[in-house]
N, C-alpha and C positions, 0 to 999 in steps of 0.2 A: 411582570415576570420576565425575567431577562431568559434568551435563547441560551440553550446550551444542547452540542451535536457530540454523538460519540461515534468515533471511525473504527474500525474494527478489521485490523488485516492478519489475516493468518502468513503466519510467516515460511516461506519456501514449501508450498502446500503441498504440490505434487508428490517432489521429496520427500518432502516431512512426514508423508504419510507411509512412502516406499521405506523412508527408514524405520519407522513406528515398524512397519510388518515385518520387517528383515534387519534385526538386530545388530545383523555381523556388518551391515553398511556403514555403522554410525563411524564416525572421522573419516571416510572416505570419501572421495569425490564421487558423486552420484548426479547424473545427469536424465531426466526425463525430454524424450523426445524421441525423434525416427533414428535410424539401426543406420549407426554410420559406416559400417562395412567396410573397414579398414581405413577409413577415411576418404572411400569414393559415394558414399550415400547421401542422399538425396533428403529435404528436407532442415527444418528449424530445432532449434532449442526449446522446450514448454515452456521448462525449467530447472532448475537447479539448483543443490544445497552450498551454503557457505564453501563447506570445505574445496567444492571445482570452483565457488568466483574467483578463488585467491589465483589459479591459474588464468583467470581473464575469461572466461565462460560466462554467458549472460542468456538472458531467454532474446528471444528469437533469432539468435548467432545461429549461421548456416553450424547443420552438426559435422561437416566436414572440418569446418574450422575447430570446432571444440575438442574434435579427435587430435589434430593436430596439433591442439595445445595442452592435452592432456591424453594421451592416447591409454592412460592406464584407468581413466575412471570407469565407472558402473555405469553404465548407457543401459537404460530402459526405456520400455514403450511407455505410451500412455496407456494409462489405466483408468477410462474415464467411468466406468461403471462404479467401481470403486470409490473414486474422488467423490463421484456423484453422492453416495450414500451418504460419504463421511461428512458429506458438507452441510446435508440434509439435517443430521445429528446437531450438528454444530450449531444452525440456524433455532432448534430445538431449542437449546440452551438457553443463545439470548433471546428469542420471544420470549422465555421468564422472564427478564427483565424488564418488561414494557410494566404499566403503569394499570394494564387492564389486558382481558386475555383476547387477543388479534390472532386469527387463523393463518397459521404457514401457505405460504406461495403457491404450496401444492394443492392447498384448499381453498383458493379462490382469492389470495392476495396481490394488489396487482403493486407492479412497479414504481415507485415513486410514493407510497402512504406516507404521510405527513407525520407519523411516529417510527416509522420501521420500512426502509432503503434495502434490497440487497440488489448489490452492483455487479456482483459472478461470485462463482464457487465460494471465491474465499473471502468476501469481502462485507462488509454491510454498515449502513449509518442508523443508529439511533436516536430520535430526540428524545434526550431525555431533561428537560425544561422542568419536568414536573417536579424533580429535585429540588430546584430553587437556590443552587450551591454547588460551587465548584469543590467544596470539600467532598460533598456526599455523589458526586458525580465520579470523584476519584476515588472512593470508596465503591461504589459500585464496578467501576472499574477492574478495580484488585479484584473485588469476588467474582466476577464473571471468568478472568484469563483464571482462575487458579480453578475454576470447577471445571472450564475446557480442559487443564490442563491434568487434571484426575481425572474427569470421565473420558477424554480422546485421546490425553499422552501427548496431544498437541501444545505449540506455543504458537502465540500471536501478539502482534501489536498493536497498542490504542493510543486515538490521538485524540482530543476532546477540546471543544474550543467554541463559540460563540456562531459557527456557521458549518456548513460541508466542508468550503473550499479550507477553510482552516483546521478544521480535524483531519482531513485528509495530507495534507501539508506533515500536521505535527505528528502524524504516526508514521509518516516516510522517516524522518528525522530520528525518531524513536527506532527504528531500525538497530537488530545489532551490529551490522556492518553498516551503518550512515554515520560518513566521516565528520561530522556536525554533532552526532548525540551526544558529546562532553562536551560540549559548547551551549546546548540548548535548553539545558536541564533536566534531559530526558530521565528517567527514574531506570538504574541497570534492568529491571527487569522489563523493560520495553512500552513505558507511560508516558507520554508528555501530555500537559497540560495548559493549553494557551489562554488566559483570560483577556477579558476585551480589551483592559490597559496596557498588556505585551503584547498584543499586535503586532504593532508596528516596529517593535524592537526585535521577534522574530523574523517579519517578511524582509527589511531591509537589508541586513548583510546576506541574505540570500543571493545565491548563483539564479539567473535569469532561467535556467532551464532546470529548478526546481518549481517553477512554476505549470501548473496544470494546462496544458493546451501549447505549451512552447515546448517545441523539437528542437533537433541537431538543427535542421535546414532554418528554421525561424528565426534560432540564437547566432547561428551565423551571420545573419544579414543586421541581428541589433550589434552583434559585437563589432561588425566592420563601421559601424557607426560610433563605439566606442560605449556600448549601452552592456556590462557584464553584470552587474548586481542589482537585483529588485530595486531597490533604493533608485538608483540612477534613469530606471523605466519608469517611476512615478515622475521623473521630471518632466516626460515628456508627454506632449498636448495629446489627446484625443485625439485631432484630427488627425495629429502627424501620426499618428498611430492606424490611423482608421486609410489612408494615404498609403502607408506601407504595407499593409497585410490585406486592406479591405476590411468589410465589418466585423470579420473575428480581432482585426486591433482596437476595436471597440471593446471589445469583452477582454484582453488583456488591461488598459484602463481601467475598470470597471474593477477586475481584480483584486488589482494593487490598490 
């Protein structure tokens, strides 16, 4: 039985939910985080919906800055009680989807179960192996985002692929702002699906800091070496790798 992982990212969660309850948000820029007070306050970005990235707004952007670059958006607090519930609901959903009935997190599930992953609020990996097929994986798929998406109003994206680090990959990608998702085959309504023979045709033309564990500061130091795309990281040895960064250059090797 060949592995098969599904990633599961709600997309611009915080927002997405601030627009869910307040209707008259939707096309405006909505920025969740600390009360930038004219643009002297103190404080990060959570989050934020599409319509403030297009001004250059990202989460953990000091909110002075994001005042700055958009001083007309909707700046809210955080509402974790909230999130919290919504997410709880959500997590509801797909444990339907497992294979057999596994008790929620709040009832004694711990981190890491070998069928069922949640990573925070908005995130979770499922294996779902027991399929036996990347068709019926991508059919479960559909049904899962479309029942989130009538029972919470919510959207998310899934990325589905032979391991974590690969689902997780292909649902960045799947993104509706991920300037790759016309290039990846991602499905408009926010699916990609990598089987084990794409692989290697997805990770290569990859940017180095689409890579999980590689920062600004990391990709700096490959790029002044002349290392910009996945492809050109698997060129290089282990050791030299493990030489550069220490033993987390090991687990980049390892990656690719």
């Amino acid at each position: 039985m060949e592995r098969i992982v599904l990633h599961i990212d709600m997309d611009y969660f915080f927002a997405q939910i601030e627009e869910r309850e307040n209707p008259q948000f939707k096309g405006k820029p909505v920025v969740v985080g600390a009360d930038p007070k004219g643009g002297k306050g103190r404080g990060v970005v959570s989050t934020c919906n599409y319509t403030a990235r297009k001004y250059g707004i990202h989460s953990a952007m000091p909110i002075s800055k994001a005042y700055e670059l958009c001083p007309e958006a909707i700046f809210l607090p955080v509402n974790m009680q909230l999130y919290q519930k919504v997410s709880e609901k959500i997590m509801e959903i797909i444990k339907k989807y497992l294979p057999r009935s596994i008790p929620s997190e709040s009832e004694g599930l711990l981190r890491g179960s070998p069928k069922w992953e949640i990573t925070s609020l908005d995130e979770a990996y499922l294996d779902i192996s027991f399929l036996n097929s990347y068709k019926k994986a991508e059919n479960l798929a559909e049904k899962l985002k479309k029942e989130i998406l009538e029972k919470e109003k919510l959207t998310c994206t899934v990325g589905i692929g032979p391991n974590k680090l690969i689902a997780k990959m292909a649902a960045k990608k799947a993104k509706p702002r991920s300037e790759l998702r016309s290039t990846t085959g991602a499905k408009p309504n926010g699916l990609l699906i990598i089987k084990p023979n794409q692989v290697k045709k997805f990770l290569e033309p990859l940017d180095i800091e689409d890579l999980p564990g590689i920062g600004p500061k990391t990709a700096e130091k490959l790029r002044v070496v002349g290392i910009n795309k996945i492809k050109e990281l698997k060129k290089i040895s282990k050791s030299k790798l493990k030489d550069m960064f220490g033993v987390v250059g090991e687990t980049f090797y390892e990656r690719v």
